[in-house]
N, C-alpha and C positions, 0 to 999 in steps of 0.2 A: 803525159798530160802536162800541160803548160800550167806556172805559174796562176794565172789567172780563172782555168779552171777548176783549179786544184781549191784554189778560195771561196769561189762561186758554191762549188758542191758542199764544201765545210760550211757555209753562211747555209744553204738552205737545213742543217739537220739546227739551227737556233730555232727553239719550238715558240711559238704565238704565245708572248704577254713573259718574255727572257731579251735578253739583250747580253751581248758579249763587247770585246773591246776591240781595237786594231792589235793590237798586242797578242792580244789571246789567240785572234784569227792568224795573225802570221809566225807565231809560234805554234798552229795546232799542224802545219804543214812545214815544218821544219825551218823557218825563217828567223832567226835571231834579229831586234832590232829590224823587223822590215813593216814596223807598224805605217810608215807615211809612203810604202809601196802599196801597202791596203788600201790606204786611203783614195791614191791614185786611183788602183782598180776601181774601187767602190764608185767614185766618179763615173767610170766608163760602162759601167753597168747595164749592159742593152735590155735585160729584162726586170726594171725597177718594182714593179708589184709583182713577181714572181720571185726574183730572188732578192731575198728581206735587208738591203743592203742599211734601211733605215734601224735595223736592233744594231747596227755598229757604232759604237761610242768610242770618246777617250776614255784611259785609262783613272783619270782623275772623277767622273761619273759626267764632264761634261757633255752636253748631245753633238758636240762637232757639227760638222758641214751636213748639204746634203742637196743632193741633184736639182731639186725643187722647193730648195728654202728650207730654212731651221723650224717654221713655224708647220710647214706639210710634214717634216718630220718631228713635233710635238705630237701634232694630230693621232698621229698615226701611232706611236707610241701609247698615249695615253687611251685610246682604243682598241687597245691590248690591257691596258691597266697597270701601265706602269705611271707610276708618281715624280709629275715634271715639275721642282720649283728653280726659276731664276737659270735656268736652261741645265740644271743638273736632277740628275736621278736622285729622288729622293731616296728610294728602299734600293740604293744599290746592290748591296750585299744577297737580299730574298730575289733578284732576278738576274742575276750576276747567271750565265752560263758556260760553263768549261768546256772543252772539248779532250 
């Protein structure tokens, strides 16, 4: 299985109203430091409402990039219930999810 679907299947088991990092996601597939290869993928992501590439943040709680604007990816966050202020998670830590 290739890189990028090895990430895609680890991104879909982040469950609705959690969110994880580039970090976390390319460390849960054995990638040391391959957070900004995440990122890349995350970009090329041919199925954006299926697979939840928007629960992927930085490690710091910023919301990072995202295919269709930072603001589609508030949205979509905060209608899971997680808490956006000044483009950071607010309750990092209660929707922080590990792999």
């Amino acid at each position: 299985m290739n890189i990028e679907k090895k990430i895609y299947k680890k991104l879909l088991t982040v469950p609705h109203g959690k969110i994880t990092t580039y970090n976390e996601l390319s460390k849960s597939i054995g990638l040391e430091n391959g957070q900004r290869l995440v990122g890349q993928i995350m970009k090329k992501n041919p199925f954006p409402v299926i697979i939840p590439c928007h629960r992927v943040i930085k490690s710091n709680g910023d919301i990072g990039g995202y295919l269709f604007g930072i603001d589609i990816k508030k949205n979509m966050l905060r209608k899971e219930g997680i808490c956006i202020i000044k483009n950071k998670i607010d309750n990092f830590k209660d929707v922080f999810f590990t792999f």
